[in-house]
N, C-alpha and C positions, 0 to 999 in steps of 0.2 A: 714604661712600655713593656708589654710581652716579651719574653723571649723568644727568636726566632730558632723555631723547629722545625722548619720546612728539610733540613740536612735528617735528622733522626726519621722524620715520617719517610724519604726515598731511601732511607736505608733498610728499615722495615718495610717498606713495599719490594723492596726487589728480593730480600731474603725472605718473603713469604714466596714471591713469584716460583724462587728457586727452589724451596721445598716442599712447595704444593707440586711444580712441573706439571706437564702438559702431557697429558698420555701420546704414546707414537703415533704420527696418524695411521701408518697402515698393520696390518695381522702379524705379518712376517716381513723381515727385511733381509738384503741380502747386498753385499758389495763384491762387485768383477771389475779385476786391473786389466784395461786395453791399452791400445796404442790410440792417441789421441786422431790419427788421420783413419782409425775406420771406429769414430763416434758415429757415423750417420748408418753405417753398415751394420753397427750393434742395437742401434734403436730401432732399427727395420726388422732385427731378427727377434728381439723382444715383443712386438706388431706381431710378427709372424705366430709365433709360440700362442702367443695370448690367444690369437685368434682358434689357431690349431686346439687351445682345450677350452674351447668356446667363450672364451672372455675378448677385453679390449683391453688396449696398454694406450701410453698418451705420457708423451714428453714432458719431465715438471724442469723444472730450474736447474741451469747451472751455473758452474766459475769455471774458474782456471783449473780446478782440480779434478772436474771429474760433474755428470749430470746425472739426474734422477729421472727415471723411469716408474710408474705407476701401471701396476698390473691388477684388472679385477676379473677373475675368475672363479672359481664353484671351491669352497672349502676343499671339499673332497679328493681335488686333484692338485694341493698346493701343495706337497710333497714332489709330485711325478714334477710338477713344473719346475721347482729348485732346481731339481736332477737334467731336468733338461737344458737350462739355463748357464748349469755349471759345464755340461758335457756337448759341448757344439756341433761334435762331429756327428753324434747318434742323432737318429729321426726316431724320437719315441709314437709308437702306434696308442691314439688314445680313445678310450671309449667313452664317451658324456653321459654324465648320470643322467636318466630318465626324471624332466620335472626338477630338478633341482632349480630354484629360484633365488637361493643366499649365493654371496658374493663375498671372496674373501681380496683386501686389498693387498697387494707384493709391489713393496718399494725397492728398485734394484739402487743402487746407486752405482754408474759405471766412472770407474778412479781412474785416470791417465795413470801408465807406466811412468815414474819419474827417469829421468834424463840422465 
């Protein structure tokens, strides 16, 4: 009989997986530590943002540790949107590119303060 390779072929499929990897799905990524009881409060204000520099954001998955947020808005203002992001209290005044049609995607991941 054969010898069974089925252990060598899953061991070479998973270290191809792992060093081919999976490009990130979004442009820029960025992680904010909250307080888990204003999760719902921080993905409203991510909605808000997005909107204010003419994109959309939209809730992806989470755990126990913290949820991702998906932001698509205009390359051109995914600088000023970090900034705003990071700095909550400031109401940045923003001007939208004229015609701009590309989309850039911003994964935030928001982390619970650990205990």
């Amino acid at each position: 009989p054969a010898p069974d390779t089925s252990r060598l072929e899953e061991l070479l499929h998973s270290t191809a997986q792992q060093e081919i990897g999976l490009p990130p799905l979004a442009d820029v990524e960025v992680e904010l530590t909250i307080e888990r009881g204003k999760l719902d409060q921080e993905i409203e204000r991510i909605k808000t943002l997005a909107a204010r520099f003419g994109g959309t954001a939209i809730q992806g998955t989470g755990d126990n540790t913290g949820t991702d947020v998906l932001a698509e808005i205009s390359p051109k203002l995914t600088d000023r949107f970090l900034e705003a992001l990071k700095h909550p209290d400031e109401r940045p005044a923003v001007e939208l590119p004229a015609g701009d049609q590309q989309n850039a995607l911003v994964q935030v991941r928001l982390k619970f303060q650990s205990s």
